[in-house]
C-alpha positions in Angstrom: -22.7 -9.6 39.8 -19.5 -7.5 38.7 -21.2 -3.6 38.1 -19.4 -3.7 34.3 -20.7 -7.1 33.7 -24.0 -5.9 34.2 -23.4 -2.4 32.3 -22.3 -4.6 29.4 -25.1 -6.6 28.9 -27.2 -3.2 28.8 -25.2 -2.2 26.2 -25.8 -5.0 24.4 -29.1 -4.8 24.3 -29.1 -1.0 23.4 -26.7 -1.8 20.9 -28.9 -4.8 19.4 -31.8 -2.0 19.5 -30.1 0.9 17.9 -29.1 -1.7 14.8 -32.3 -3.0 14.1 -33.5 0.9 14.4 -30.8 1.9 11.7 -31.6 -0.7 9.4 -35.5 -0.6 9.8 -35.0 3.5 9.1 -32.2 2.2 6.4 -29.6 4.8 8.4 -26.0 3.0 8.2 -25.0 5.0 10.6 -27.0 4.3 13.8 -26.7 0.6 12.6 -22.8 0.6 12.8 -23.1 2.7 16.1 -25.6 0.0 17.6 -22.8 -2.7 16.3 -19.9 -0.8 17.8 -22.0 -0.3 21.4 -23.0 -4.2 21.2 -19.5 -5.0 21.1 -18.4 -2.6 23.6 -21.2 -4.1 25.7 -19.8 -7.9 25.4 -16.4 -6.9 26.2 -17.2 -5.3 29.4 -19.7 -8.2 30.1 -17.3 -11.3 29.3 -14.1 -10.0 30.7 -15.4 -7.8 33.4 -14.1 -4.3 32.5 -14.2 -0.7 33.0 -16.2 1.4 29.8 -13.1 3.1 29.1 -11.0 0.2 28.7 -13.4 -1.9 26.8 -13.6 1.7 24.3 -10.2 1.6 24.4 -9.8 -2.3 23.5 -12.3 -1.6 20.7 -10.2 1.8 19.4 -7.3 -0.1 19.4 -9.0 -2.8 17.2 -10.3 -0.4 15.3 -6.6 0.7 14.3 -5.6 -2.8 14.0 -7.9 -3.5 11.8 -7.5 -0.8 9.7 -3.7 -0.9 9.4 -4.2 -4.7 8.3 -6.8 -3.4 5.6 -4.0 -1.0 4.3 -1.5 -4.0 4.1 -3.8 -6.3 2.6 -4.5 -3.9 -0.3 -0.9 -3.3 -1.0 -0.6 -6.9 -1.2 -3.0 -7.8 -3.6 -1.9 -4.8 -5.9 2.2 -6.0 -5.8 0.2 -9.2 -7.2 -2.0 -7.9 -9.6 1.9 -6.5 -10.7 3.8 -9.7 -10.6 1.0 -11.6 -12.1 1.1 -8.6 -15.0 4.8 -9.1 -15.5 5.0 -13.1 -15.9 2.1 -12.9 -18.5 4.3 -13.6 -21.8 2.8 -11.7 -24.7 1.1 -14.0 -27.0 3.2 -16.7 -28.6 2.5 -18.2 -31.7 3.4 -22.0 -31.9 5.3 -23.6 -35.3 4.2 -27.4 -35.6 6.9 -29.1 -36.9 5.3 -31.0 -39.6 7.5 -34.3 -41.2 8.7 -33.5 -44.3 7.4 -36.0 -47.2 10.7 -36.1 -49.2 
């Protein structure tokens, strides 16, 4: 068995522990550090690389993410804009009742 492979898995595991510590102590940030360690952890273990490149695949996701965040947001605002704009203001409707002449 590959040396990062088996690195991974323990990572994994110390990842799964330092999560379930964070939330039992209700401390968000030791559970996102044992999520971002798991993951480090199956990257290294399924694809058989180095720690540095499997922090650097996750920092570059990280980025990814964040920048897809950013455009998502600006989306949904030019929306909320265009969806502000079509609204026409409150029409009242005539009936056009027959006249009884």
């Amino acid at each position: 068995m590959n040396w990062d492979r088996l690195e991974g898995q323990w990572k994994q595991r110390r990842g799964k522990a330092v999560y379930h510590w964070g939330k039992m102590m209700n401390d968000e940030l030791s559970a996102i550090l044992g999520k971002y360690e798991e993951l480090v952890g199956k990257l290294q273990e399924k694809y058989g690389m180095a720690k540095d490149e499997a922090r650097h695949q996750t920092e570059d996701y990280k980025i990814i993410v964040e920048q897809l965040k950013q455009a998502n947001h600006k989306l949904i605002s030019l929306h909320k804009n265009l969806n502000k704009k079509k609204k026409p203001g409150k029409r009242q409707m005539k009936l056009n009742a027959p006249s009884m002449n």
